[in-house]
C-alpha positions as CSV (number, residue, x, y, z in Angstrom):
1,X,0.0,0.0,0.0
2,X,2.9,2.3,1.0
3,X,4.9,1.6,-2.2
4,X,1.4,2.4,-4.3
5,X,1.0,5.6,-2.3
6,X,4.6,6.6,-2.7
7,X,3.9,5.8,-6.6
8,X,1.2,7.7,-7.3
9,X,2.8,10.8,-5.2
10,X,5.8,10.7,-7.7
11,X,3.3,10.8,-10.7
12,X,1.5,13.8,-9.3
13,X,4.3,15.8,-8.4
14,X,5.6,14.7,-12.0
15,X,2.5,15.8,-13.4
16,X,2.9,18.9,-11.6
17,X,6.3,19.9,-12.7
18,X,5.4,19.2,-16.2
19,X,2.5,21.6,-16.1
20,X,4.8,24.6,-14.3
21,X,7.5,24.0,-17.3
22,X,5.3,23.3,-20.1
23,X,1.8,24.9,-19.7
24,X,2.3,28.2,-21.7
25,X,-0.9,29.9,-20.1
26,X,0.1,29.2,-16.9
27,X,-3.7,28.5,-15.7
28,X,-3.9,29.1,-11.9
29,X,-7.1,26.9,-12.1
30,X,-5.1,23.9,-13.3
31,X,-2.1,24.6,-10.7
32,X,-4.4,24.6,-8.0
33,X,-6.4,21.3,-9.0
34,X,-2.9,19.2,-9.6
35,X,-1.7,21.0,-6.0
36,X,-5.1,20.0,-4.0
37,X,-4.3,16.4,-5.5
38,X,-0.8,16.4,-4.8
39,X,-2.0,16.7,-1.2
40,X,-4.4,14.3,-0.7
41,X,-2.6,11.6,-2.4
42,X,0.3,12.5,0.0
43,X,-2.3,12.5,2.8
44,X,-2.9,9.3,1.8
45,X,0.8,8.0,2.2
46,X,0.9,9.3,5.5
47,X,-2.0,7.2,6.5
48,X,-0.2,3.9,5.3
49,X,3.0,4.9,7.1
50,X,0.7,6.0,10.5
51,X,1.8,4.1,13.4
52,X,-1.4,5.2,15.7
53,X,-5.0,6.6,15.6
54,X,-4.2,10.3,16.1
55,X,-1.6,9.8,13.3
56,X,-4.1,8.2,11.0
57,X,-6.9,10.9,12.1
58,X,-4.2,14.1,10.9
59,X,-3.2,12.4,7.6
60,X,-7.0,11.7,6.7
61,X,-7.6,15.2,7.0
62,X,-5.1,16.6,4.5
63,X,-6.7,13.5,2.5
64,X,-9.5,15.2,2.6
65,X,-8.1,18.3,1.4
66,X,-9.0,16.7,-2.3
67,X,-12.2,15.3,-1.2
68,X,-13.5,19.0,-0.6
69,X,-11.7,21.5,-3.0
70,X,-11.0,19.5,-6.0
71,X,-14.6,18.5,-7.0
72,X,-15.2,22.5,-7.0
73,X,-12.0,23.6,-8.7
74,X,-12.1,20.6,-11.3
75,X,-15.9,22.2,-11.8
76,X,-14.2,25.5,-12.3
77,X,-11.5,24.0,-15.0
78,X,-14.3,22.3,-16.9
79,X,-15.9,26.2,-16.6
80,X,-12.7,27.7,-17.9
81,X,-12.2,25.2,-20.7
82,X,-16.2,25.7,-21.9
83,X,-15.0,29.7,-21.8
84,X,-17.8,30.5,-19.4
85,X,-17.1,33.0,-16.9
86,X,-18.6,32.0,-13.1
87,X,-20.5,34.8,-11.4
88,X,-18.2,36.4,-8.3
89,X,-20.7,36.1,-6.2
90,X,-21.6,33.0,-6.9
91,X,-18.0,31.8,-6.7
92,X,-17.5,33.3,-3.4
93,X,-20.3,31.7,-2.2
94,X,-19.6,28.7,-3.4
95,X,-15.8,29.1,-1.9
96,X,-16.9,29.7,1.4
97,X,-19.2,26.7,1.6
98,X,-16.3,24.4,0.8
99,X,-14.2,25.7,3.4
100,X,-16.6,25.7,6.0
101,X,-16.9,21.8,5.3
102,X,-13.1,21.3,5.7
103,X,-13.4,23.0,8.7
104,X,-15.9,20.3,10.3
105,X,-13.3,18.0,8.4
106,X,-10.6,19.7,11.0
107,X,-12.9,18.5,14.0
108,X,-12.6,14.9,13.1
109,X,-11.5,13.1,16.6
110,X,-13.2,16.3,18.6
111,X,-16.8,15.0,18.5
112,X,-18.9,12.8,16.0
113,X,-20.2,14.9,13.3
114,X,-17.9,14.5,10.4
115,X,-17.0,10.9,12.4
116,X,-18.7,9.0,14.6
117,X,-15.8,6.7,15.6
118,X,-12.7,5.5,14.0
119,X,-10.5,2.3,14.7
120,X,-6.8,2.2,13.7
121,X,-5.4,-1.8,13.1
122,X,-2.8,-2.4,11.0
123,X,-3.3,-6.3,8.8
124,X,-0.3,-8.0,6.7
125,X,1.3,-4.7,7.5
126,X,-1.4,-2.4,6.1
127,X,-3.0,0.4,7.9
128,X,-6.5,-0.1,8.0
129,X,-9.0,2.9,9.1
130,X,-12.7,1.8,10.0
131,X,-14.6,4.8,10.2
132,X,-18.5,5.7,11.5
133,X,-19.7,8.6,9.3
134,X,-21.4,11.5,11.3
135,X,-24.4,13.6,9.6
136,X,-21.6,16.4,8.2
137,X,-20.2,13.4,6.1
138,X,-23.4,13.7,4.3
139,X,-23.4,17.5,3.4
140,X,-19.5,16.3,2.2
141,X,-21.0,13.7,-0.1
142,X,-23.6,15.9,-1.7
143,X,-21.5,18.7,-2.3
144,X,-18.7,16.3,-4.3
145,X,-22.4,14.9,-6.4
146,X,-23.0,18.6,-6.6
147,X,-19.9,19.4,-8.8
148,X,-19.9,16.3,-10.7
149,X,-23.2,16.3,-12.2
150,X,-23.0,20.2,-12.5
151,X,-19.5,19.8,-14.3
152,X,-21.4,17.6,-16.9
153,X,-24.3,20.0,-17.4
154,X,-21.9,22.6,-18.1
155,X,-20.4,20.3,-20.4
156,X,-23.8,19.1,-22.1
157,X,-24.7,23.5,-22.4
158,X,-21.5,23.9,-24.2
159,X,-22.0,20.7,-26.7
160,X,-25.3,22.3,-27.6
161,X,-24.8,25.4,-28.0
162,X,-21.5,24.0,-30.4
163,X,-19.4,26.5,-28.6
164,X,-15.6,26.6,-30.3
165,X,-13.8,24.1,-27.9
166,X,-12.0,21.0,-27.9
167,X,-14.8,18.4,-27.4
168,X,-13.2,15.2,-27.2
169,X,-11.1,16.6,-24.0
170,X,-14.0,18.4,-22.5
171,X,-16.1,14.6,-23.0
172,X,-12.5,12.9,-21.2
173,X,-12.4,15.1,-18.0
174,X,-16.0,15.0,-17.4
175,X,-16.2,11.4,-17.7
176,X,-13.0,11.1,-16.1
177,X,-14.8,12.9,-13.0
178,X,-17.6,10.5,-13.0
179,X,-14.7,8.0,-12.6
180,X,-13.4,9.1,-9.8
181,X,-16.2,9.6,-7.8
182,X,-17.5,6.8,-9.1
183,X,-14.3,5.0,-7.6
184,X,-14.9,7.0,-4.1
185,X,-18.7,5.1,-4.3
186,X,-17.4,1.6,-5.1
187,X,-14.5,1.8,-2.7
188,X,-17.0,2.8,0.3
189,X,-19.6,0.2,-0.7
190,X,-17.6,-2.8,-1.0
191,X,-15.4,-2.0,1.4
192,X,-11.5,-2.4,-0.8
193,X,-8.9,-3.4,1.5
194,X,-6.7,-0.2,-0.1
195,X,-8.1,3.1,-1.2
196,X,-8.6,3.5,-4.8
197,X,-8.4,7.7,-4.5
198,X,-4.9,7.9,-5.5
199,X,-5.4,6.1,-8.4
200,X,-8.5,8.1,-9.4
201,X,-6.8,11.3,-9.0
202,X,-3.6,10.1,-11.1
203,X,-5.9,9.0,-13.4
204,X,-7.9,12.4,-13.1
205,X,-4.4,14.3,-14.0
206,X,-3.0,12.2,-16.6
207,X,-6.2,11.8,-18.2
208,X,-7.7,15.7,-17.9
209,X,-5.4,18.0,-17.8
210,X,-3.4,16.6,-21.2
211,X,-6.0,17.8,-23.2
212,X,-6.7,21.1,-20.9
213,X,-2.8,21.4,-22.1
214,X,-3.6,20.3,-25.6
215,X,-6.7,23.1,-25.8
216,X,-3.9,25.8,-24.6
217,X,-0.9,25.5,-26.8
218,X,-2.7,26.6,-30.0
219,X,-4.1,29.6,-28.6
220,X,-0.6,31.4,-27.4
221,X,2.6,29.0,-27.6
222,X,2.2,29.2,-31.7
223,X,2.1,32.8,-31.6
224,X,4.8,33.7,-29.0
225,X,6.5,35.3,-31.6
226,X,4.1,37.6,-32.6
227,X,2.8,38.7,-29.3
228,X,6.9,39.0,-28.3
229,X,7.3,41.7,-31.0
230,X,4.1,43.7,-30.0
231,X,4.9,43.8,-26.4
232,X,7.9,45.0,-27.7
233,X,6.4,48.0,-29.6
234,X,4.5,49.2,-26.3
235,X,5.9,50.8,-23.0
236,X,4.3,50.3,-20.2
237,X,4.5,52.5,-16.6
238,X,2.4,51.5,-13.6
239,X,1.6,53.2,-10.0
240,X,-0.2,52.2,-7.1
241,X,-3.4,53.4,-5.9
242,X,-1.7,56.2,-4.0
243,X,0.3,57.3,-7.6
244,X,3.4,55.1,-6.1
245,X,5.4,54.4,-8.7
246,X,5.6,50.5,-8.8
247,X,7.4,49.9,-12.3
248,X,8.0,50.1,-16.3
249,X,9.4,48.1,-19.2
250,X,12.3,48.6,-21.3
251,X,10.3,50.5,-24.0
252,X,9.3,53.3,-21.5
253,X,12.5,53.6,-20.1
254,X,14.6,54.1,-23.6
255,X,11.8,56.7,-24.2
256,X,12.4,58.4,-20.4
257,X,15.9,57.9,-19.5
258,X,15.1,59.5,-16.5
259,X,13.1,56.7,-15.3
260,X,16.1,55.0,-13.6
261,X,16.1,58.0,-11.0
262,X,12.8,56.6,-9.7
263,X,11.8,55.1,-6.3
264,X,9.9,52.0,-6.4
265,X,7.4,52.7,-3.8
266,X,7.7,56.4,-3.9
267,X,5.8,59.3,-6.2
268,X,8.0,60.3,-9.6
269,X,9.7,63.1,-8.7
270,X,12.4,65.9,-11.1
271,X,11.4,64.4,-14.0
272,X,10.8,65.7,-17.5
273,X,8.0,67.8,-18.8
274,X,6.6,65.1,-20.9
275,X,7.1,62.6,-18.3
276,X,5.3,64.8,-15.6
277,X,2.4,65.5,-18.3
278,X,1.6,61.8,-18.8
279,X,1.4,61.9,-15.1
280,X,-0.6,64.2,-14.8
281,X,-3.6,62.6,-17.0
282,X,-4.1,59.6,-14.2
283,X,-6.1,62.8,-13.1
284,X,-8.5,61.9,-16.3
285,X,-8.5,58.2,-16.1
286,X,-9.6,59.0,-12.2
287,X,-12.8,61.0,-13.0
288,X,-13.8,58.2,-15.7
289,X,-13.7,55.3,-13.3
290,X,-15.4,57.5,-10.5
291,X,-18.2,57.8,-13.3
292,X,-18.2,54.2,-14.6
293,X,-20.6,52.6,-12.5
294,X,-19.1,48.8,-13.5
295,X,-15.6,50.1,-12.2
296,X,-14.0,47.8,-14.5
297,X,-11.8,48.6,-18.0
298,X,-11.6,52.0,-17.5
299,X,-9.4,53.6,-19.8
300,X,-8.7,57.0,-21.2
301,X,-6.4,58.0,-24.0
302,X,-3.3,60.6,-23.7
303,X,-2.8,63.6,-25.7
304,X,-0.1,62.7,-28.5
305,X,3.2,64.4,-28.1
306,X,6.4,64.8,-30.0
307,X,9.6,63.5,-28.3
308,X,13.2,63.4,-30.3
309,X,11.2,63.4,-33.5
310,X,9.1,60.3,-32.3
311,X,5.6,60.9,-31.9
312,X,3.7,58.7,-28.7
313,X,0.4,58.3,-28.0
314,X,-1.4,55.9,-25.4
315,X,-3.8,54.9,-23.0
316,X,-4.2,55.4,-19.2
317,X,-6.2,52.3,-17.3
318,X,-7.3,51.6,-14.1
319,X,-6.2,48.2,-12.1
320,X,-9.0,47.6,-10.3
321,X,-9.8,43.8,-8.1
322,X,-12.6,41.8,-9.4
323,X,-14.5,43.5,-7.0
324,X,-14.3,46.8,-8.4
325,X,-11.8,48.1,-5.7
326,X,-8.8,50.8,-7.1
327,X,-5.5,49.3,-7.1
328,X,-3.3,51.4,-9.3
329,X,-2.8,52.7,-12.4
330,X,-1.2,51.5,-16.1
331,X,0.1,54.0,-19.0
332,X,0.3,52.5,-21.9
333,X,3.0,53.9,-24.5
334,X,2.8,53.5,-27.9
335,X,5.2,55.1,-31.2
336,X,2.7,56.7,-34.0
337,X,5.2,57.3,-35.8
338,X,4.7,55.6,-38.3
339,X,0.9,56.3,-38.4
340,X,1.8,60.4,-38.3
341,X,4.7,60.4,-41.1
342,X,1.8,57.8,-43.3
343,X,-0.7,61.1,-42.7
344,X,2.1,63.7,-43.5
345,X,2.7,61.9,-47.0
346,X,-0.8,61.6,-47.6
347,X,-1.7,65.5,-46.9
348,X,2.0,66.5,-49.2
349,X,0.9,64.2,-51.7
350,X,1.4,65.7,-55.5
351,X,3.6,64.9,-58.5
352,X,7.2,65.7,-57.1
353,X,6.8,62.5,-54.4
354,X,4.6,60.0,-56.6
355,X,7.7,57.8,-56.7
356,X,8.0,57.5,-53.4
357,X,4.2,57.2,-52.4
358,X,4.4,54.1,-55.0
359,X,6.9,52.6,-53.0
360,X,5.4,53.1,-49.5
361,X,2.4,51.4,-51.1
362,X,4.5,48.5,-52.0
363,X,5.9,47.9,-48.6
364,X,2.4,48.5,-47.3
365,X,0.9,45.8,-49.8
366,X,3.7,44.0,-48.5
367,X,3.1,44.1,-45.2
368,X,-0.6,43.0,-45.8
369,X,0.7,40.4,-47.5
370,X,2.9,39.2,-44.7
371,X,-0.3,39.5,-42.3
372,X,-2.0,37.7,-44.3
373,X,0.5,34.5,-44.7
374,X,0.9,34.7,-41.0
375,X,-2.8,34.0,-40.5
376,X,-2.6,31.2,-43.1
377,X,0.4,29.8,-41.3
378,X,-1.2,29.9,-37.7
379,X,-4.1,27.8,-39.4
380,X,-1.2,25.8,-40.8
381,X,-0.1,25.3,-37.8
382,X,-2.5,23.7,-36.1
383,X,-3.4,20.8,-39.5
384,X,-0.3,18.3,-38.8
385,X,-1.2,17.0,-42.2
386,X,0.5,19.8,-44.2
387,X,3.0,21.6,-42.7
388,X,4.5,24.1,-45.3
389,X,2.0,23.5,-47.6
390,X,1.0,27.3,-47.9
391,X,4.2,28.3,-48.9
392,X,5.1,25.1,-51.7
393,X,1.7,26.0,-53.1
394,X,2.1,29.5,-53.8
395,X,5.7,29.0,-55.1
396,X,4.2,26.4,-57.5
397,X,1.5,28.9,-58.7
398,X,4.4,31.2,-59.5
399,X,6.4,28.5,-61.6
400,X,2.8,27.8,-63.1
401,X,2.1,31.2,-64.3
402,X,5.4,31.7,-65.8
403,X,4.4,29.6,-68.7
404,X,0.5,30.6,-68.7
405,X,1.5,34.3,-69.5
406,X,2.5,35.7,-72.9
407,X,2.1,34.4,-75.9
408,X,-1.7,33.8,-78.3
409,X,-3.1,32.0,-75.6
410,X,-1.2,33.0,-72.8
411,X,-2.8,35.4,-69.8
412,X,-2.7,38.7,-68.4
413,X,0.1,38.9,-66.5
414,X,-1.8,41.2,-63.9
415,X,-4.3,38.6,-63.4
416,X,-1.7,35.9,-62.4
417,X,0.0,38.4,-60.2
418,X,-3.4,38.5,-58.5
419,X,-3.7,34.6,-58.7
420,X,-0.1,34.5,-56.8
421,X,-1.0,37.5,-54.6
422,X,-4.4,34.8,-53.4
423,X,-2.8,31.5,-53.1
424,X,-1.4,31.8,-49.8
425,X,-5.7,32.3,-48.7
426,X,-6.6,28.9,-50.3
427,X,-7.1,27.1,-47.3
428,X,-8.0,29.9,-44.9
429,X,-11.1,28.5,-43.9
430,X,-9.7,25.7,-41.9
431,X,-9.8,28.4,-38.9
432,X,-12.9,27.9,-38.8
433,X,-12.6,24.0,-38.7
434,X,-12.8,21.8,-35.7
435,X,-9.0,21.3,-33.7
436,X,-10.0,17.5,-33.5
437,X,-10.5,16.7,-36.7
438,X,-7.9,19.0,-38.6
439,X,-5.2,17.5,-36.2
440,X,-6.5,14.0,-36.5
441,X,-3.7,11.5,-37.5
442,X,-5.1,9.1,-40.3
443,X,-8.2,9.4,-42.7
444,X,-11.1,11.2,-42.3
445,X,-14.6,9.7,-41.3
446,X,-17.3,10.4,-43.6
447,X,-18.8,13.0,-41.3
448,X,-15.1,14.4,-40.7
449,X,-14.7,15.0,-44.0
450,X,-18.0,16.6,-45.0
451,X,-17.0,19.6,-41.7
452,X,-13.3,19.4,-43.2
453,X,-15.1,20.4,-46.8
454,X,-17.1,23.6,-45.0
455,X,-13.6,25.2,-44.9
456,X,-13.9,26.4,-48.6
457,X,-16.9,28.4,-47.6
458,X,-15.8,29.6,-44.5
459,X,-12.7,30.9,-46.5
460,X,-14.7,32.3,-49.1
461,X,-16.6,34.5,-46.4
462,X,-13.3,35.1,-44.1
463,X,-11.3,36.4,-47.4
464,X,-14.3,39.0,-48.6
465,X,-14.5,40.2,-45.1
466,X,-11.0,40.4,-44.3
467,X,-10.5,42.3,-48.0
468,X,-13.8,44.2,-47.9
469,X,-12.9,48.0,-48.7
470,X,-9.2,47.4,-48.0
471,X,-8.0,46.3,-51.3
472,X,-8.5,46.8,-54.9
473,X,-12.1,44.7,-56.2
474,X,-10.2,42.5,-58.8
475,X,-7.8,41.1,-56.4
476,X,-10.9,40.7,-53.6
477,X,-12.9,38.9,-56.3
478,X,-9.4,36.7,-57.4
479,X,-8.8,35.8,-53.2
480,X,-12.3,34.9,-53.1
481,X,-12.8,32.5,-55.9
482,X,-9.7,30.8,-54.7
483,X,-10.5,30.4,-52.1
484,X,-13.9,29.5,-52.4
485,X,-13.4,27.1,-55.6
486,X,-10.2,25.1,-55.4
487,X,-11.6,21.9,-54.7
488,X,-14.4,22.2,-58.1
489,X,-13.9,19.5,-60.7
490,X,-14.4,20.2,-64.4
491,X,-16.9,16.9,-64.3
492,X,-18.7,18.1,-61.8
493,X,-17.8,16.2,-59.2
494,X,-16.2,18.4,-56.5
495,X,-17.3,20.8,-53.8
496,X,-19.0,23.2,-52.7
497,X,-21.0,23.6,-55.5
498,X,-20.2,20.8,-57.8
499,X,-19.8,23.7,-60.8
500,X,-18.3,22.3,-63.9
501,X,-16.2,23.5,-66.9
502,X,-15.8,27.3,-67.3
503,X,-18.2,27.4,-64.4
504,X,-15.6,27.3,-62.3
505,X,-13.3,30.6,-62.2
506,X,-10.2,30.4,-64.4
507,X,-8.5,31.5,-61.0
508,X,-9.6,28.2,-58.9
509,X,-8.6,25.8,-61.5
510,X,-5.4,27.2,-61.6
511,X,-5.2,27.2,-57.8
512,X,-6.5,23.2,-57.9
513,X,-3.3,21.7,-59.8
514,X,-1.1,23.9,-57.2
515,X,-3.2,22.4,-54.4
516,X,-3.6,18.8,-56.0
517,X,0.2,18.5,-56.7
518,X,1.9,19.5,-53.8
519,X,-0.8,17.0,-51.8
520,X,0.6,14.5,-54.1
521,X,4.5,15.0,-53.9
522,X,4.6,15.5,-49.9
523,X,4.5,12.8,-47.5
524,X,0.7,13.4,-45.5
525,X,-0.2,11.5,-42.0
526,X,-2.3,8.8,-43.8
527,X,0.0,8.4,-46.9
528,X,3.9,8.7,-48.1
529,X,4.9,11.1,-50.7
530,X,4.6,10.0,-54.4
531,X,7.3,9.9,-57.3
532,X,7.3,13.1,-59.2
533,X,6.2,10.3,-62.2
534,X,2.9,8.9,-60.6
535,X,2.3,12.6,-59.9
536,X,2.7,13.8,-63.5
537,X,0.9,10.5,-64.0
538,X,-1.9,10.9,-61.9
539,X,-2.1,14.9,-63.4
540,X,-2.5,13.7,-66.8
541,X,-5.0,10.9,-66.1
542,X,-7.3,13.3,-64.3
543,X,-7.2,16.1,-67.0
544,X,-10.3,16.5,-68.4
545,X,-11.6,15.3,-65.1
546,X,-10.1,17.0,-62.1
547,X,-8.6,19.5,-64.1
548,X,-8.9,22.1,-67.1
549,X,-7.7,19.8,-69.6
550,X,-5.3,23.3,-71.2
551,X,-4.2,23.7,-68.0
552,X,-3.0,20.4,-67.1
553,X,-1.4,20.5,-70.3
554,X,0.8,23.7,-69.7
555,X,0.9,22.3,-65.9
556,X,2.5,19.3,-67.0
557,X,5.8,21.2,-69.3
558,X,6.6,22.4,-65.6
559,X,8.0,19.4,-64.9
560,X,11.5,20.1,-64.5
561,X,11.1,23.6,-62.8
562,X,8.9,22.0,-60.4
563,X,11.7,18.6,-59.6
564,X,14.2,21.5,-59.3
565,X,12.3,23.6,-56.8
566,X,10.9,19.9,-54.5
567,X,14.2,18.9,-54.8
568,X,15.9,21.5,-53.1
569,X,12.7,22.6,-50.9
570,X,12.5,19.4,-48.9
């Protein structure tokens, strides 16, 4: 029993450090639930290594540490992961009701409520611990139902109202719950000559909290980088209630050397005009939150100065509790520069500087662009079916168009700019598509691949919005029929829309041999990659079919170009 204990104590604290190292959000809902466990399984080797009654009697109670607060913080995970936030109140309340049944835990061996009696024997060098259950040990039992069967009908709200989380984990931890208690009901019935509550709670952490973890890294590790370089961008300089100064990044600093003269603890004092100004507007941010009857994301933005040729502009917010109580204050710093010398251009715009408006529109168009392959790589990211499959594609579309343009039937080279420009959008969609099925290893089911096919229209209605008023119409009209079309066969056959022949834009059967060769070439979870000759093979057999049957022809004199670019891309 001992060496079981001591076993499932190493896999908790395991479990434990693992989530401290590795869980990037650093969810103090999860920490507590793997700490409360931590306890009670070590509550439970003390029990096996007891030596008396009184010994036995303490270690149940930090036992029961798990017994109380884990069926009300695992409710509270299964909350967090259905992104429903609890009422304050209500969570308060609920709180206080669990601690006021540890504290008739903590009079166990004082008088009978929680216990009766208890008897201490130890058999074949076991500790056993008969116990009498008082009438508290019935509140204690109904509170532990309580959480269970509430965890599941938050669970059963989200399912129907097909709320954007990971449903397969959130299915696993509340059945996982049911489990354990379930264990905690067979173990009192029958009477087991060890406790099964360990294991349950190992079970609960290996089994629960991997796909709590899973649910989390795609929503910040895989954009570290890009939330890195905009905290970077932003200086940040925060007081106390009292206007205390209590700290700042390295952004605000460079901007105020003086900065470094400070006092943690202590008002800003002999600094700068500017500095002194921004101080000044907390004054602002003060009235707002005195008049904002929530008391909650109050903010108020500064007036814009000019500072060694930099202009700054920002925001002032309150930090208040969750209960609505003042705690200090945040200025937020941020370089317009950028935004004011765009303005200046635009208001000195004429003939002299057309040159050099063109090639601040390039860099802008470039920069869009950019934004635009980062979102299709973060949906990349999370398919681990085609990694760098956005990138091959729109490569091959370039080596593509170099032989569609020119010549008698060759076309406009502005219109395959566009087609290039679009590619990277092709599979947009798939943000939209369930995390279970677009990082399921193996073949689709039939009903996972007719949600897999939605992300053609979700992409069609992502790329007008995202495009809408921002760009010129021909290349939002180019983006949208690529991404909307690309899996349309000239027969008929393919989806959304099943269109057929010159039905289906000139631009999406372009996009399709891009999309269908790469798929061929590169090795995919469910297959290997294919010889560049029963690719070529397969792209001639299915022209006519698949494919525009011109297309396919001109597709297929790309042969070499195309070996020569796979060849040295993978």
């Amino acid at each position: 029993m001992q060496i079981l204990n001591l076993l499932c104590l190493s896999i908790a604290l395991g479990m434990m450090l693992w989530l401290k190292i590795f869980d990037v959000r650093n969810s103090i809902t999860q920490f507590i639930n793997v700490l409360v466990m931590v306890i009670s399984i070590l509550g439970y080797y003390f029990i096996s290594v007891s030596t008396s009654l009184d010994e036995a009697l303490i270690a149940q109670k930090v036992a029961y540490v798990g017994g109380v607060f884990l069926p009300i913080f695992y409710f509270f995970l299964v909350m967090e992961i259905c992104h429903i936030e609890p009422k304050k109140i209500a969570t308060v309340i609920m709180v206080m009701i669990q601690i006021a049944v540890f504290a008739f835990v903590c009079t166990i061996g004082q008088n009978d409520l929680f216990y009766k009696s208890a008897k201490y024997y130890s058999e074949n060098g076991m500790v056993i611990l008969e116990k009498e259950y008082g009438p508290l040990h019935t509140v204690f039992q109904l509170t532990m139902y309580f959480y269970l069967f509430a965890s599941i009908g938050v669970a059963v709200y989200t399912l129907i109202k097909k709320r954007a989380v990971n449903r397969r984990g959130l299915l696993a931890m509340v059945i996982l719950a049911g489990v354990a208690v379930g264990s905690y009901v067979i173990e009192k019935a029958i009477h087991f000559p060890f406790e099964l509550i360990p294991i349950a709670y190992v079970t609960l952490m290996l089994g629960a909290l991997i796909p709590v973890y899973d649910s989390n890294i795609y929503t910040v590790y895989e954009n570290k980088d890009i939330v890195g370089e905009q905290l970077g961008k932003v200086g940040f300089l925060i007081f106390d209630a009292k206007r205390n100064y209590k700290g700042c990044n390295i952004f605000f600093a460079n901007v105020f050397p003086e900065i470094s003269e400070a006092v943690v603890g202590k008002p800003i004092v002999n600094c700068g005009a500017e500095l002194q100004s921004l101080i000044d507007q907390i004054v602002k941010v003060e009235d707002a939150y005195k008049k904002n009857s929530k008391r909650k994301h109050v903010h108020v933005h500064i007036t814009p100065f000019l500072l060694n040729e930099r202009h700054y502009d920002g925001l002032v917010h309150v930090l208040a509790n969750p209960f609505g109580k003042l705690k200090g204050y945040t200025i937020e710093l941020r370089d317009d520069t950028d935004h004011y010398t765009a303005l200046s251009l635009q208001e000195s715009y004429n003939e002299k500087l057309e040159d050099e408006v063109e090639e601040k529109t390039k860099k802008i168009r470039l920069i869009q662009q950019k934004t635009i392959l980062g979102m299709a790589r973060m949906v990349e990211s999370r398919d681990l079916s085609t990694g760098g499959h956005i990138k091959r594609t729109s490569d091959v579309v370039r080596i593509f168009a170099k032989k569609l343009v020119g010549g008698e039937d060759g076309l406009d080279k502005r219109f395959l700019e566009l087609v290039i420009r679009s590619a990277p959008m092709h599979d947009l969609g798939k943000i939209g598509v369930d995390d279970a099925i677009l990082r399921k290893q193996g073949r689709f089911t039939d009903e996972e691949y007719a949600a897999m096919k939605q992300h053609s229209e979700i992409g069609y209605h992502m790329v007008k919005e995202i495009l809408a008023d921002v760009e010129e119409p021909d290349f939002v009209r180019v983006a949208e029929n690529v991404a909307h079309y690309h899996h349309e066969k000239v027969d008929g056959t393919g989806y959304p829309h099943g269109l057929k022949g010159e039905e289906i834009p000139l631009e999406a059967r372009i996009m399709a041999l891009a999309d269908v060769f790469d798929a061929l070439v590169s090795k995919r979870c469910y297959k290997e990659a294919f010889s560049y000759d029963k690719a070529f093979e397969i792209i001639q057999k299915d022209s006519g079919t698949h494919f525009d049957k011109k297309l396919a022809d001109v597709f297929l004199t790309c042969r070499p170009e195309l070996e020569e670019y796979y060849n040295n891309e993978i």
